[in-house]
C-alpha positions in Angstrom: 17.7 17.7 10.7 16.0 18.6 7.9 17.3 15.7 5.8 16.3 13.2 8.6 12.5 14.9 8.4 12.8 14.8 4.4 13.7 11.0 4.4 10.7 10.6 7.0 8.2 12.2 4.4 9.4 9.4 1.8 9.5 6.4 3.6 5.8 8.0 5.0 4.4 8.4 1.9 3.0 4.8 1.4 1.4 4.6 5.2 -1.1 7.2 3.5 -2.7 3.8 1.9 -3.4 3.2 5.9 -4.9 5.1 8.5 -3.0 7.5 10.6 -5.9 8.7 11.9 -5.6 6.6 15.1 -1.8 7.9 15.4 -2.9 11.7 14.9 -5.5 12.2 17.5 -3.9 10.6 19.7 -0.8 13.0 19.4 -3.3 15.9 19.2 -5.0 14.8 22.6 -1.2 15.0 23.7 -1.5 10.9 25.0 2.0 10.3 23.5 2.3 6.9 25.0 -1.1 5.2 23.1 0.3 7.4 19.5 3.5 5.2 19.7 1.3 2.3 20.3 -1.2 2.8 17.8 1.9 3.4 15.5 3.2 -0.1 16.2 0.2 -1.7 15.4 -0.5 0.3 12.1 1.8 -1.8 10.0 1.8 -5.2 12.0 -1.7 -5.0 13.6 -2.1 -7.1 16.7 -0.1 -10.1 15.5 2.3 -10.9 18.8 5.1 -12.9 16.9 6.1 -10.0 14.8 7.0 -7.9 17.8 10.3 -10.6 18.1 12.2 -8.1 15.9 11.0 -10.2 12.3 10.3 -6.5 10.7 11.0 -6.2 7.1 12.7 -2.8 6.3 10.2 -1.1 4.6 8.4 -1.6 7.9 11.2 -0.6 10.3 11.4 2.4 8.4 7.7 3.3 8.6 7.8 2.5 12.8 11.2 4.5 12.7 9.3 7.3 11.0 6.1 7.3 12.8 7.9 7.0 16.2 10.0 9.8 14.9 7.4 12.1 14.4 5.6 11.2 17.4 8.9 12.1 19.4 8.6 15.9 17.7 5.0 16.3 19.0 5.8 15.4 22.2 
């Protein structure tokens, strides 16, 4: 467990470019459901063709993270 949280932390440290304020609040609000989508549209924004499963890995890993993380709150 805690090498699953330490390999989130580093493949999470470039989203700190972005916001994760949208993704925070709504975990601390406890809205779990509009965190994980907020998360998805953090790397990919609202671009609808991406969603067809074209992710690059550096952004699977961030949404793999993010959701991750979101999952512990909830």
């Amino acid at each position: 467990m805690v090498a699953t949280f330490k390999e989130c932390a580093r493949f999470l440290y470039p989203l700190f470019k972005f916001s994760l304020l949208a993704v925070v609040e709504c975990c601390m609000q406890r809205d779990h459901l509009a965190a994980m989508d907020q998360s998805i549209k953090l790397p990919i924004g609202n671009a609808p063709w991406l969603l067809c499963g074209s992710y690059d890995e550096t952004t699977r890993k961030y949404l793999q993270s993010v959701k991750r993380l979101v999952t512990l709150c909830q």
